[in-house]
Residue, then its C-alpha position, 0 to 999 in steps of 0.5 A: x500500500x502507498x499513498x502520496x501527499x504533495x506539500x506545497x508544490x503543485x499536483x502532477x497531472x495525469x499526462x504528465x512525465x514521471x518525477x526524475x530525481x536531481x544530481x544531488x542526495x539521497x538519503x535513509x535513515x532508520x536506526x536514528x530517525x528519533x535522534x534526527x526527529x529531536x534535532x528538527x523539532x528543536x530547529x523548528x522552535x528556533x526559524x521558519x526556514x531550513x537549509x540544508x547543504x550536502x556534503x561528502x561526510x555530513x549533512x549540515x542542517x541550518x535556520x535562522x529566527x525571524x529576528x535575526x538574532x538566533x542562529x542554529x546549524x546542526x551537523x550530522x554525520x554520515x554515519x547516521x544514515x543507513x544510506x547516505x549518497x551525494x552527487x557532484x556539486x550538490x543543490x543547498x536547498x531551503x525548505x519550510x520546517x513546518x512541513x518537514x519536522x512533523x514528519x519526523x514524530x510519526x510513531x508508525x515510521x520504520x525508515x525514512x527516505x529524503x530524495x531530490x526531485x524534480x518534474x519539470x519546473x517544479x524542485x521538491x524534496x521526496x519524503x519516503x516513509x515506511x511504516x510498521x504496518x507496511x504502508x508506504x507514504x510519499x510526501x513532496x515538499x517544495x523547496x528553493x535553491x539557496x546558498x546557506x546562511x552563516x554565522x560568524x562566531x568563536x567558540x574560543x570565549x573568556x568564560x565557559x559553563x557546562x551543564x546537565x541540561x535538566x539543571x537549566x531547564x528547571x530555572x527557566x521553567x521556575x522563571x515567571x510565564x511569559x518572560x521573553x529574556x532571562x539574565x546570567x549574573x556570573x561571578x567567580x564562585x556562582x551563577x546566578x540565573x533571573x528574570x529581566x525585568x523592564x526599568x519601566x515595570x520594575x516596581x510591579x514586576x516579579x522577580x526571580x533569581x536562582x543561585x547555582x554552585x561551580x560543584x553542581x555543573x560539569x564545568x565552571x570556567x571564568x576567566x578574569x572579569x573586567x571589573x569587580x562587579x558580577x558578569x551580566x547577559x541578557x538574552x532570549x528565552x525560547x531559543x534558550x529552551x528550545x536547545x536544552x529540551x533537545x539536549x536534554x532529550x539525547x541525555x547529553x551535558x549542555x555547553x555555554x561560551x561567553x564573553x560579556x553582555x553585547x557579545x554572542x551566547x554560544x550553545x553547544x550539545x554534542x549526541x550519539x554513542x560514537x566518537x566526535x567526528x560521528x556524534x550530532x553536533x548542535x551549536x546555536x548561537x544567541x545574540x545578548x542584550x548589552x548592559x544597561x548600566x554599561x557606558x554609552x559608547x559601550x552601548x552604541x558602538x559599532x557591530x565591530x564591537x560587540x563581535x556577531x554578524x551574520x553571513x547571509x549567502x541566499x538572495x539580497x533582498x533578504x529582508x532585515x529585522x529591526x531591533x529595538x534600541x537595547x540589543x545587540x546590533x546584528x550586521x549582515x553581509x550578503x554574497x551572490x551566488x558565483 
């Protein structure tokens, strides 16, 4: 038994042609298909689009939020997959994460199947999805040739954390509901994690903090602060959440870099039972808030300063989120395609 889904994409007429599968990749996954499910709803918290770019040993999959503040690129090598083939220079390819991630978190599917098609002027990605009843499922998901966005970051930082992510989710989860931005206070003997309050609600606002000793994590390196007083960043919630339910679904420690307020908040949650060069690697990076009691040129320097840009190679007419005067200033770069 088969049936055939077409997502976004039009209906192939009767009259017409048979699909032909484009010079790129194939891949089947079966043993880990959980492990890529996780990985694809945690990038579906995080953008709205998917790229995804083939290489001869990995597949690098990569989204970015709709503020542009949010940068997430997870690598899988290609020892996950049961099958893993790559053409000659291979198309990168954006996709809607609404269609694909739920695909994934189907109970009934034994082994997936993702393929390059085309039929006529019509690109899309074949989901093949076999079931345990032996059903066949087909989907077709539109995509768009694009050249991958980029982040340009280090995660060679002053000050590093690690952590089981479970720690850190049952701070954020005691934070107040609604709260769109959270604050590390760190100082060399603990770390404190609390709620970012408004200047303008501080009297009627709730606050939260929470404490937690160097002994209670896996890691706590702080380099030398540049004053006396605790090491303040602000930044985003969800993304924040969104990456340690991931790690905390593949049972994997939870590593944050950092240098100050202004400067990125890099994660990075490596799974799988192999060694390094065959675990999933995901690396999300997080633009922060700058201090509200650092000095103003501090405050209104240049994106030189505060050290995270985004290396944007699709189209130039991508359009560029604005920010509001307390954060980060984000700087773009575009390049055509050659």
């Amino acid at each position: 038994l088969s049936s055939l889904h077409r997502l976004g994409a039009a209906r192939v007429g009767m009259g017409d042609s048979s699909p032909q599968q484009v010079e790129g990749w194939t891949c089947t996954i079966s043993t880990h298909m959980r492990l890529l499910g996780k990985v694809l709803a945690a990038l579906d918290k995080i953008g709205r689009d998917l790229f995804i770019e083939a290489g001869p040993d990995r597949l690098l999959l990569r989204t970015l939020n709709p503020a542009q503040s949010v940068f997430c690129m997870c690598t899988l090598p290609a020892t996950l997959f049961d099958i893993y083939e790559v053409g000659h220079e291979p198309p990168n390819v954006k996709i809607f994460l609404k269609l694909l991630a739920p695909l994934f978190r189907s109970t009934t599917a034994q082994r997936i199947t993702l393929q390059l098609m085309n039929h006529g002027t019509s690109s899309y990605v074949r989901v093949i999805m076999h079931c345990t009843s032996g059903l066949v499922k087909t989907f077709d998901l539109s995509y768009e040739e694009a050249l991958p966005v980029n982040a340009m970051y280090n995660t060679d930082t002053a000050h590093r954390i690690c952590s089981e992510p479970r720690l850190l989710l049952d701070c954020v989860n005691n934070l107040p509901s609604g709260e769109h931005e959270m604050m590390f206070v760190i100082s060399n003997s603990e770390l404190h994690i609390k709620n970012d309050v408004d200047d303008s609600l501080a009297e009627s606002a709730v606050r939260t903090e929470m404490s937690i000793l160097p002994q209670d994590l896996h890691e706590f390196s702080i380099g030398a602060l540049a004053s006396s007083a605790p090491l303040r960043i602000s930044f985003s919630t969800k993304e924040f959440k969104a990456v340690l339910q991931f790690a905390e679904g593949c049972s994997t420690p939870i590593s944050a870099h950092f240098d100050e307020g202004g400067r990125p908040l890099i994660l990075v949650a490596a799974a799988g039972d192999g060694p390094g060069s065959e675990r999933v690697r995901l690396e999300c990076v997080i633009a922060t808030v700058v201090d509200q009691s650092a000095a103003a040129d501090e405050m209104f320097g240049g994106a030189d300063d505060f050290g995270m840009g985004f290396e944007h190679q699709t189209a130039p007419e991508t359009n560029q989120a604005t920010h509001g005067p307390s954060h980060t200033p984000m700087e773009l770069e575009h390049e055509s395609e050659p």
